[in-house]
N, C-alpha and C positions, 0 to 999 in steps of 0.2 A: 661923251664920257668914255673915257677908256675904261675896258673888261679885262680882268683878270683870271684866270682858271685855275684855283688852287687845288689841286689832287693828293690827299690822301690817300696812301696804299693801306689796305689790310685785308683781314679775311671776315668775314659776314656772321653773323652768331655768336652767341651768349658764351659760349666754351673759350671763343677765341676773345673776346672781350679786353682782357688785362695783359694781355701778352704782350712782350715784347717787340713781336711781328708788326704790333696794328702801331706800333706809332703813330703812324700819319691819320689814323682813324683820330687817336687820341688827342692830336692838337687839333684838328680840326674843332673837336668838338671841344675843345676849351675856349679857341675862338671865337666858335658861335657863341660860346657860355657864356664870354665876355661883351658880346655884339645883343646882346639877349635876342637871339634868333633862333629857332628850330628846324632841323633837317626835315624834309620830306621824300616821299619814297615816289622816284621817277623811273624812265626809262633808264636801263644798264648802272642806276646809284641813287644815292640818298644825297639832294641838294639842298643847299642852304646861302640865300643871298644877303649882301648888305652892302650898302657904301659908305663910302668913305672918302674925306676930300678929295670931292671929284672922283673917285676912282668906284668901278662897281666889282665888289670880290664875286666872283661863285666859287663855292666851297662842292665839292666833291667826294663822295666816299661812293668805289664801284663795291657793286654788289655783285656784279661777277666772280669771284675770287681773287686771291692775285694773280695766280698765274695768267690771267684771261684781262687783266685791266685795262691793256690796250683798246680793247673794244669799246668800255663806258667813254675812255680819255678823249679820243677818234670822234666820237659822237656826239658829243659835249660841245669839242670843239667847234666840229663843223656847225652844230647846231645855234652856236653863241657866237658864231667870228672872231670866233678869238686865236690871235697871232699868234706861231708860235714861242714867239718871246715873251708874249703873257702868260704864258703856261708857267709853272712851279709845282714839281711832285718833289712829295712828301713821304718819306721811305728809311726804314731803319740800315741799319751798317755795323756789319760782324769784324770790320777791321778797323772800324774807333774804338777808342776806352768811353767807357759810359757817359752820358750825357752829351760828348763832345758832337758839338754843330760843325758840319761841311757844307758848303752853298758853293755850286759849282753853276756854271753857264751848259756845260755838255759834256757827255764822257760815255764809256763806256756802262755795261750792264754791273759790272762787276761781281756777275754769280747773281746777283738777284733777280729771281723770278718774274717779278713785277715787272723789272724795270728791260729785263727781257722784252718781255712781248709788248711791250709800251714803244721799245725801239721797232720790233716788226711790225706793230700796226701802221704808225706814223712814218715808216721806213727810213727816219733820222731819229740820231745820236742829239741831235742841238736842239733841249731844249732842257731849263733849268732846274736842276736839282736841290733840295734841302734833304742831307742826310744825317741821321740820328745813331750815333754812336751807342749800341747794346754791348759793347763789349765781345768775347769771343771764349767765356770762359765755362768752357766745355770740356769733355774726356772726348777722346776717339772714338767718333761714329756718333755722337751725342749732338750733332749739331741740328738737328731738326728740335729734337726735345728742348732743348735749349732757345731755340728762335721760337715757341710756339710754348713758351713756359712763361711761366708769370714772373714780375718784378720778384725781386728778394727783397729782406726786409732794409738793407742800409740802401739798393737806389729806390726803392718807394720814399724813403727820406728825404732825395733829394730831388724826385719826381719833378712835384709840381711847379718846383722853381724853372729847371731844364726846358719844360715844356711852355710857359711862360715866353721864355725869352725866343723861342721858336715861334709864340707867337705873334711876335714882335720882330723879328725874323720876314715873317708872310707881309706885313704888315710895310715894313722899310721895302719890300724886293717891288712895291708898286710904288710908293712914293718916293722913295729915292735912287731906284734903281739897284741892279742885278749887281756892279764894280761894288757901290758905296754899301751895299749889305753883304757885300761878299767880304768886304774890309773890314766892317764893326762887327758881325757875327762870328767869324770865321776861327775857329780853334776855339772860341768859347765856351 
């Protein structure tokens, strides 16, 4: 049975809960919500498993922080064998307009901190990204506030649709592959 390691980024704690930061915290758990599964508190994160034709997901939220996620991601994997091609983190993005899906193969950090040290623990660049457009709409010097601030009230509107089809997103990137979910998700 093939395994999958779906990694959610965010930050750990109530405060950070509804932010825009934790995306990846938040599909996760819509996923499980829809898998009716429960996360549990492990070593370096809170995991939650299921399968699915033929496929086995582990869902992942590190509790190390983001800055630090390489370390849970590193661990997981080594611990599950899981290739790097079945990897998929989950991580928001200050250069899409809201909502908008990006599903990449490999890439750089692009300033984000997560995805920073996810590159220096694994010491590569290549492995799959779903990234969640927050938009960028901040003043000068506002951008921490901003990444670490809650929905407003018109995208909490259109939340739970957005995060829905992300995960559906996670979903297509094990059964149909990284190309064919990179094609129907993509600018969506």
């Amino acid at each position: 049975m093939k395994k999958f390691l779906i990694v959610g980024l965010g930050n750990i704690g109530d405060k950070y809960h509804h932010t825009r930061h934790n995306i990846g915290f938040s599909i996760l758990d819509a996923l499980a919500e829809r898998e009716q599964i429960t996360f549990e508190t492990k070593k370096l994160g809170d995991i939650a498993r299921f399968k699915y034709k033929g496929r086995t997901f582990i869902l992942l939220k590190p509790n190390t922080f983001m800055n630090l996620s390489g370390k849970a991601v590193s661990y997981w994997q080594k611990i599950e064998n899981i290739p790097l091609e079945n990897i998929l983190v989950i991580t928001d993005d200050l250069n899409l307009p809201f909502g908008t899906i990006r599903i990449k193969a490999k890439g750089s950090a692009g300033g984000h901190n997560g995805l920073t040290n996810i590159n220096e623990v694994l010491q590569t660049q290549n492995y799959a990204r779903l990234r969640f457009g927050i938009g960028g709409e901040y003043g000068k010097g506002r951008q921490i506030d901003y990444v670490l601030g809650n929905w407003d009230a018109k995208e909490l509107e259109l939340l739970d649709e957005r995060i829905e089809k992300c995960t559906k997103a996670v979903t297509s990137f094990a059964l149909a592959g990284l190309s064919n979910t990179m094609n129907t998700f993509n600018g969506k």
